[in-house]
N, C-alpha and C positions, 0 to 999 in steps of 0.2 A: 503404455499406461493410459487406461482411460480416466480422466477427469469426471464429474458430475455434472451432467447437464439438466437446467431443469426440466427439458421434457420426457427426459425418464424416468420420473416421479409420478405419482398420483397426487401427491398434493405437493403444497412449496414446503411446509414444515420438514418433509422426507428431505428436500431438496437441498433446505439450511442446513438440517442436520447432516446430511452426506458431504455436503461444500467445507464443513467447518471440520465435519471428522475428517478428510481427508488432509487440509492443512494442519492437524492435528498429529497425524499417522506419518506424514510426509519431513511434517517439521518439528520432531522430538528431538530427531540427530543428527540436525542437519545447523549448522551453527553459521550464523550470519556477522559478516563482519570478525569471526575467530575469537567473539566473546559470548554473546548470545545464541540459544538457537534462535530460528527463524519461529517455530513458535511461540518462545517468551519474545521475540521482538515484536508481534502479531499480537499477543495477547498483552503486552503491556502499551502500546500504542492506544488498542482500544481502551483501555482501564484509564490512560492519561485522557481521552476525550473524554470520556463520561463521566468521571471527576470532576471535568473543565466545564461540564453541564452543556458540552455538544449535542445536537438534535442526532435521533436515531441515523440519522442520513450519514453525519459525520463519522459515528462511532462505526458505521459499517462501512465507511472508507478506509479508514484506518485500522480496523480488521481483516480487510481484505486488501489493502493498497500493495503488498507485494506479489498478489496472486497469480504476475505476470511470471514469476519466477516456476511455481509450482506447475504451471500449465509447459513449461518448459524444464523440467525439474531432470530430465536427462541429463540434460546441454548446462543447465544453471549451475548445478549442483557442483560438477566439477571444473566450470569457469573461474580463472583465477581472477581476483581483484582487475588487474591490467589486461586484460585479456578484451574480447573484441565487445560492444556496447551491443548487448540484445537488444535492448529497449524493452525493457520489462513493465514499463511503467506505460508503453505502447499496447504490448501484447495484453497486457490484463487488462488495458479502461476496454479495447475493443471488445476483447469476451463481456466483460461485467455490460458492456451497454445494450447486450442481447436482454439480459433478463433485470438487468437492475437501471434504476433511476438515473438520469443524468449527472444526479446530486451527490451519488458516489462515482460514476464512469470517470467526470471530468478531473474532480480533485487527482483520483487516482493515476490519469492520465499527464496532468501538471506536476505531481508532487518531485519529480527530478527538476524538470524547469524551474520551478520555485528553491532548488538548492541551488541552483547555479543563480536566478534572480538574486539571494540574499545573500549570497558572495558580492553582488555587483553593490546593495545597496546597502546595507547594514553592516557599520564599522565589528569587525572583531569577529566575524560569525564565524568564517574558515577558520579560524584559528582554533574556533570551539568546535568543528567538526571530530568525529573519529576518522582513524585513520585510515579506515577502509571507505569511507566515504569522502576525503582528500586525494584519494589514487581512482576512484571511480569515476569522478568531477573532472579530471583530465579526457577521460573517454568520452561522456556526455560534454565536451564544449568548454568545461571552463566557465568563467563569469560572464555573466550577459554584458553586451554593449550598450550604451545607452538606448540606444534605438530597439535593442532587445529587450529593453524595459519598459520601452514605452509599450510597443505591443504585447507582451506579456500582460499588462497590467487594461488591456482593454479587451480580454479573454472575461469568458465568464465563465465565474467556479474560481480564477485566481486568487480573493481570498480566503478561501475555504482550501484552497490547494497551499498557503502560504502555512493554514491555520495544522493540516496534516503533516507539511515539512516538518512543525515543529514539534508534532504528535511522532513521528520517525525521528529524529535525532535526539529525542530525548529515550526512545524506548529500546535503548541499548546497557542497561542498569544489571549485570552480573549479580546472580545469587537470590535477586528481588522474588520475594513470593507471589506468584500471579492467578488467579482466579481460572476458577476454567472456561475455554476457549466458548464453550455450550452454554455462557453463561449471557452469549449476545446473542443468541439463535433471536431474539426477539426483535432485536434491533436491527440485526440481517434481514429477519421476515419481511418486517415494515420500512424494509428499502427496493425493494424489489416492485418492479413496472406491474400495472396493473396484466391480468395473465389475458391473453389475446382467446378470445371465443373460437371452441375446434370446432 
């Protein structure tokens, strides 16, 4: 499968459109967690940012934050919960930091650390996990140590990576009506690095 790159485009509009059709195409039946697809978990994630009055940067974080999975959508797809840690949240900040902003790379690259951070520091959080993300928390590590919180918390982007945890564990809402996906092509555009001179 090839993914969309944006230099196969003539312009970035082509580029946002093909990126977003593609998680679109990819994740209609592909169900994340055994409640949601991956596409309403993608498209109600962004809708909880831009609600919350996040900057375009955020809302295209959080549109894209699982993109590691799709760029891996072989191997992803049929990876059980327990099964071995892609690092998805690895694989996608490095793609996304070719053509997009730091502003979405980073969050998207922290937002597992920051589930395992808020295990470590906020009473009650695991408990509120789902439960595909209570069996995935085993593979990614577990709770941070304290020492894993101290450097966690002198990253930059970790709150904005705290602020997308909480944009992913809330965007797992069965049945929710959700906006279409094309409906951040805007907010996608205007995260993207400025285009380098051919």
């Amino acid at each position: 499968m090839s993914f969309p790159k944006r230099t196969d485009f003539r312009t970035d509009s082509a580029f946002v459109e093909a990126l977003l059709g593609e998680i679109e195409t990819l994740g209609r039946d592909w169900h994340y967690d055994e409640a949601v697809t991956q596409l309403e978990h993608a498209v109600q994630a962004a809708m909880l940012a831009r609600d919350a009055g996040e900057s375009d940067h955020v809302v295209a974080a959080a549109v894209l934050h699982d993109v590691g999975h799709f760029l891996m959508y072989g191997k992803a797809r049929h990876d059980p919960p327990d099964g071995d840690d892609l690092k998805h949240e690895v694989v996608g900040a490095n793609w996304l930091r070719k053509s997009f902003l730091d502003e979405v790379s980073e969050p998207v690259r922290l937002h597992v650390p920051a589930k395992r951070y808020l295990c470590a520091t906020r009473p009650g959080y695991w408990e509120e996990l789902s439960e595909g993300s209570k069996i995935s928390l085993k593979k990614q590590g577990g709770p941070m140590t304290d020492i894993e919180c101290s450097h966690f918390e002198e990253l930059s982007g970790y709150q904005e990576a705290i602020k997308l945890r909480e944009f992913d564990d809330q965007a797992k809402v069965v049945g929710m009506a959700i906006d279409s996906i094309h409906s951040f092509n805007d907010a996608v555009l205007d995260a993207l690095r400025a285009a380098t001179p051919a």
